[in-house]
N, C-alpha and C positions, 0 to 999 in steps of 0.2 A: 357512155363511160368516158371520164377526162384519160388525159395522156397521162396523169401521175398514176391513176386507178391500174389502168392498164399495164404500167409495169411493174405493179405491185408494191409502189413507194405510197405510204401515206402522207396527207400535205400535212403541214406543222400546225402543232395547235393555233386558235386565234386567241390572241392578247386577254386576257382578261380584263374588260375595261373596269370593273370596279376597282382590281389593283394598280392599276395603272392611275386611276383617279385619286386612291390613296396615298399614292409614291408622292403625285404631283403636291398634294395637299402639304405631305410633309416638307417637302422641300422648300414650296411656296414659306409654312408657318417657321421654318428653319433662317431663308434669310430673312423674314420680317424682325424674325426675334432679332438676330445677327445684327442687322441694322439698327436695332432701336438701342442696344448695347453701345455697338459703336459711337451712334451720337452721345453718348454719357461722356466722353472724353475732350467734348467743343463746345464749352459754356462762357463764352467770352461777355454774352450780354442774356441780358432775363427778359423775358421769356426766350430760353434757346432751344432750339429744334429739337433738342431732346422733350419737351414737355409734348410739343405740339403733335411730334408724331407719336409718342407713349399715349397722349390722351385718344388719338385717335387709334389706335393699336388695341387698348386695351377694353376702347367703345363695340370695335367692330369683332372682337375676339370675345366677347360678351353676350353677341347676337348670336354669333354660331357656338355658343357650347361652353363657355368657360366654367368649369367644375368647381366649386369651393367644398372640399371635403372639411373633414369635423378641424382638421389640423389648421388650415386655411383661413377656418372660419374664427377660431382661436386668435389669431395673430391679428385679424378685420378688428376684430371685437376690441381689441387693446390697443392700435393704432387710431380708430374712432373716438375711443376711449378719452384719447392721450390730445385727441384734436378739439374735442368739445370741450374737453376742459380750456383748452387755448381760448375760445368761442364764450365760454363762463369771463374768463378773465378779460377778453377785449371790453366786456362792459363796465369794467370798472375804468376805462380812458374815459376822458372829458371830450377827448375829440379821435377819432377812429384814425385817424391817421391812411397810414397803408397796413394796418390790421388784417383788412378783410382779405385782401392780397394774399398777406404770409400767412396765415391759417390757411387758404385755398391751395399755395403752393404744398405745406405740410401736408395736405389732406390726398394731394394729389401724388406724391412722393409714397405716400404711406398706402394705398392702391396701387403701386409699382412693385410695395414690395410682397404683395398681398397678391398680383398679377405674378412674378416668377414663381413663390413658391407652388402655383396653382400649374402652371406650366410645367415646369419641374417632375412635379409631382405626376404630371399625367404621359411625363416620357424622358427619363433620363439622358437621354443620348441628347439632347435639350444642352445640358450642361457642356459638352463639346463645344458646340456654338456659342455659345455665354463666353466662354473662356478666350475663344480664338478671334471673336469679335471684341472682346476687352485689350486683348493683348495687340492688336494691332490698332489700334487707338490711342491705345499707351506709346507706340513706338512711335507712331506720327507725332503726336503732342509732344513727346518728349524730344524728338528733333525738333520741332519747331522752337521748344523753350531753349534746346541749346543754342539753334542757330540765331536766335533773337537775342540772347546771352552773349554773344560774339559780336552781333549786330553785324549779320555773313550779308544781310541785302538791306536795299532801301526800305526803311520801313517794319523793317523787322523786329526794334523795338515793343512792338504789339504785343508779342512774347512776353514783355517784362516789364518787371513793378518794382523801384525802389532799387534797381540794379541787381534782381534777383529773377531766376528764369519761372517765369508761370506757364508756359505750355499756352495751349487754347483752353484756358480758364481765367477767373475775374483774380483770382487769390492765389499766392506760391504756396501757402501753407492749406488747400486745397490739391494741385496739381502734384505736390511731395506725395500726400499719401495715397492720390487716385494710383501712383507706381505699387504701390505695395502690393500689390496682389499678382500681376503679372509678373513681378521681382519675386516673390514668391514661389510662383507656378515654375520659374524658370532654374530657379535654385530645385524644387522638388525634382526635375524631369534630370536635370545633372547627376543630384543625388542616387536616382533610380532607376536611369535611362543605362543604357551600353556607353561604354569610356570612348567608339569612334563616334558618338552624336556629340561628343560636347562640344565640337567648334560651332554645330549648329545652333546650341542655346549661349554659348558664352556670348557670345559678340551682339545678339539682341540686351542681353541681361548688361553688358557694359556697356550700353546706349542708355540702357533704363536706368541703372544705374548713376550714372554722369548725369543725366536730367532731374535726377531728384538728388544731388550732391549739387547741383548749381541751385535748384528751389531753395538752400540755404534756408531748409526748415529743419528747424532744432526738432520740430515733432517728430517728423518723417526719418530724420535719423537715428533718432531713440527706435521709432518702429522696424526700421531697417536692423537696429542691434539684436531686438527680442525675437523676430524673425528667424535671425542667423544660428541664435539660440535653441529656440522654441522646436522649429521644424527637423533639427535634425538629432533631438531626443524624442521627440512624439513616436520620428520614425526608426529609431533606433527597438524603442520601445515594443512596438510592434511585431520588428521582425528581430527575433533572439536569435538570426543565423551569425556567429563571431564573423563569417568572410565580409557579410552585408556591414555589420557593424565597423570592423575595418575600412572597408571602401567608403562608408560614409566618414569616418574620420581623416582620412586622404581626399578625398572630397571635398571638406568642407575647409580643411585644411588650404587645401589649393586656390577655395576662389577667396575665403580670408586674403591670397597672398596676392591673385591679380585683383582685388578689387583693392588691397590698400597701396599696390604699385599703384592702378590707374590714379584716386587719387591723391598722392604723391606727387604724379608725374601730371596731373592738374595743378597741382599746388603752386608749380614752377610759374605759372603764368600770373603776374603783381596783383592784379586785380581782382581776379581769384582768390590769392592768398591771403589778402586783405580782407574781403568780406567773410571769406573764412572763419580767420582769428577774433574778428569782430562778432560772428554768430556763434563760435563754439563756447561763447561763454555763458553757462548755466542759467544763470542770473542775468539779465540784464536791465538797463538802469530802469527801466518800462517798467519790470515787475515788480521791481521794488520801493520805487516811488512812494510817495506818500499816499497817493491816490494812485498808483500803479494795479497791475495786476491781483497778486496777492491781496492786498488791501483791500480791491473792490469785489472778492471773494468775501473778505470778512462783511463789507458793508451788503453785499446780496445775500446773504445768510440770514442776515438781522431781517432784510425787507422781506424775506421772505415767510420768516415768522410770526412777522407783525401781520404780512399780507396771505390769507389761506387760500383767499381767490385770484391773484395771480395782481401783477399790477400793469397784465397789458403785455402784448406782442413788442419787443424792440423799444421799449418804453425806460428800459435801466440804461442803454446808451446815453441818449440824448440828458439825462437827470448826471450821470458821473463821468459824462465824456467817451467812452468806450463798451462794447457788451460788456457780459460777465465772463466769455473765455473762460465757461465751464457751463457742461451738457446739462449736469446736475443742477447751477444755480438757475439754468436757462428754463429747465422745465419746469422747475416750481417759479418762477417768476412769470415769465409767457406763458405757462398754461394751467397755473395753481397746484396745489395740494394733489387736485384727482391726476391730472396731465402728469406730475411726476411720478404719482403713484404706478400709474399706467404705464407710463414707461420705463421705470426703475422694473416693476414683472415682468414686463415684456423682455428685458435684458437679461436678468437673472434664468430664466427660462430660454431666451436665446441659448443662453451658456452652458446651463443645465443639459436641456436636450441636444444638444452639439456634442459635450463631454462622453454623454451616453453611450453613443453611437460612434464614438470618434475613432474607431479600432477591429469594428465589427470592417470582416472582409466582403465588400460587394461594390460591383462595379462604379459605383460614384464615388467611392470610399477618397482617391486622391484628391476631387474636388474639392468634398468636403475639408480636408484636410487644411488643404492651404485655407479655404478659407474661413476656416476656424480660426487660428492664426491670427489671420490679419486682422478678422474682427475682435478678436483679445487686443488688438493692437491699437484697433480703434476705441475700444471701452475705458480703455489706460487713456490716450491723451484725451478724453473727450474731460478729463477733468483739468485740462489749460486750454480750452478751444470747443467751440461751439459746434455740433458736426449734424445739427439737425435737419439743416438742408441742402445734407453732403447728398448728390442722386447714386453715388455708388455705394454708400454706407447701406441704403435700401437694398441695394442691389447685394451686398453681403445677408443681411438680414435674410432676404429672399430664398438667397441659398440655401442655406444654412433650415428656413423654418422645410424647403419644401424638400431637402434630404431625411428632415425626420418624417414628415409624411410618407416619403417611398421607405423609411424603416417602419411603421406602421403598416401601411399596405403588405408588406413583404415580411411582417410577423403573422398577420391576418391571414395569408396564403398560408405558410407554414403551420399555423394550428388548424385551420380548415383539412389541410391534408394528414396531418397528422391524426384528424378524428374519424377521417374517412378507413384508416389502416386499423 
């Protein structure tokens, strides 16, 4: 008999190693996700580390178990869909160009987004990590575009294109609206956090904020406006208590007033105020050109009517000088008739099934929220700008498809039991 026996103490249970292997697993699939998020914020050159380790991420998370439920597999279908038509239309080039390329990129984008919602779906608390690996991504990138904005070090320039801040991205009107979503998330946590946390979100949000006020993208600002809008009547909406509805109007009232001090008190700086005045106008000479913007909307409409099979990946640049700077003319051009089809359902059903669920109370419910939101945000400019191989546009899609699968699963539980009683 041991010395614990004999004094009548029992020894502590042993660990349970299969939970213990569980824990680990989760943690392990927690930063992987976490990481591969993060890299979505550092795309300075193509192929960037976002691809390389997503492809490998999404190889080896395939091997061991990745689920494609009926939701999933919906979304597969349309995004394949949306790619083979691309794949139709490269053969009407004479010469392939770097075709096969951007079909592979699209293809590979469109399994990212087909990878979260399958994630997602298989564990909500998933969505934590997504969020807190986005948002500090955001905050790096967006210091680096301001400090390269300032030109704070040697070299820092890298930041920036045109005298406009791009983060670690190729494009400012890229890295403007990568902000939206964590500007977003940070606006909601204000909204509906306790009034001693807001030193803790304000001062991140007027970092993000100021980096996509220096990106000096008309898009990003328009989304910043609908935003400011959007989210704090969805959530008004929701909760009909007057005190909540008050607080949100003080609220929202308050950062309307430091975010138009801050910039204000940017404005003061020439260089600033300059490209400022120079961007805030509506129109500018680009769009309206004779062969401007607008214009080569009217002329891709016509091509595309003429053309049912597409006339080719990146092929309407190089013919009018510039894309078409429209998601719509882009699909039916690079990926025909079926490709916009495909993707025009796929959208409307984004928004659909989002709307649905967008109010029901359950633990992912703020996720969703925001980024429902911001992908409204993004459906609106994708008609002045091309966002099909935005990697975080996927990554909204993803959200978004794999919270109606856990609203699926979790109607499926509830009439299951309800049949049992």
């Amino acid at each position: 008999m041991n010395a614990t026996a004999a004094n009548g103490l029992s020894s502590p249970p042993a660990p349970d190693r299969a939970a213990v292997n569980r824990a680990l697993v989760r943690l392990i699939s927690k930063a992987a996700i976490g990481l591969g998020v993060f890299l979505s914020g550092f795309v300075i050159d193509e192929p960037a580390p976002y691809e390389i380790y997503m492809a490998g991420l999404i190889a080896i998370w395939a091997l061991f178990g990745l689920r494609i439920s009926r939701t999933a597999a919906v979304l597969l279908a349309l995004l394949v869909l949306f790619n083979f038509g691309g794949l139709i239309s490269a053969t009407q080039m004479p010469d392939l160009k770097s075709a096969p390329l951007y079909i592979a990129v699209s293809l590979f984008l469109a399994f990212t987004a087909v990878f979260f919602t399958a994630i997602i779906e298989a564990d909500y608390h998933r969505l934590s990590t997504i969020f807190r690996a986005y948002y500090l991504a955001a905050l790096i990138t967006s210091v680096c575009g301001i400090l390269g904005y300032f030109n704070a070090f040697p070299g820092a320039d890298i930041f920036t294109l045109y005298g406009r801040a791009k983060g670690a991205f190729q494009d400012p009107n890229v890295f403007g609206p990568f902000l939206i979503l964590p500007i977003t998330w940070s606006i909601h946590q204000i909204l509906t956090g306790k009034l001693r946390a807001l030193p803790l979100h304000l001062v991140p949000l007027l970092v993000l904020v100021f980096g996509l006020f220096l990106s000096f993208s008309r898009a990003a600002w328009g989304m910043l406006a609908v935003v400011m809008i959007l989210l704090p009547l969805i959530l008004a909406i929701h909760n009909r208590n007057n005190k909540f509805r008050l607080k949100l109007i003080i609220l929202a009232a308050l950062a309307l007033l430091i975010i138009g001090l801050a910039i204000a008190a940017s404005l003061q700086i020439p260089q600033v105020a300059q490209l400022f005045f120079e961007r805030a106008q509506l129109v500018q000479e680009y769009d309206s050109d004779r062969i401007g913007r607008f214009a080569r909307h009217w002329y891709g409409l016509v091509l595309a009517v003429q053309h049912p099979l597409g006339i080719g990946p990146l092929e309407f640049g190089p013919i009018y000088g510039e894309d078409t700077h429209n998601i719509w003319l882009k699909a039916a051009l690079d990926y025909g008739w079926l490709g916009f089809a495909a993707f025009l359902t796929m959208t409307m059903l984004t928004i659909g099934m989002g709307l649905r669920i967008l109010l029901r109370d359950r633990p992912w419910q703020p996720y969703l929220i925001c980024t429902y939101v911001v992908y409204l945000t993004h459906v609106l400019i994708g008609n002045v700008i091309d966002t099909d191989h935005w990697r975080h546009f996927y990554l909204l899609i993803g959200i978004i498809w794999g919270c109606a699968a856990l609203e699926a699963k979790s109607g499926l539980r509830e009439s299951r039991s309800s049949g049992r009683r």
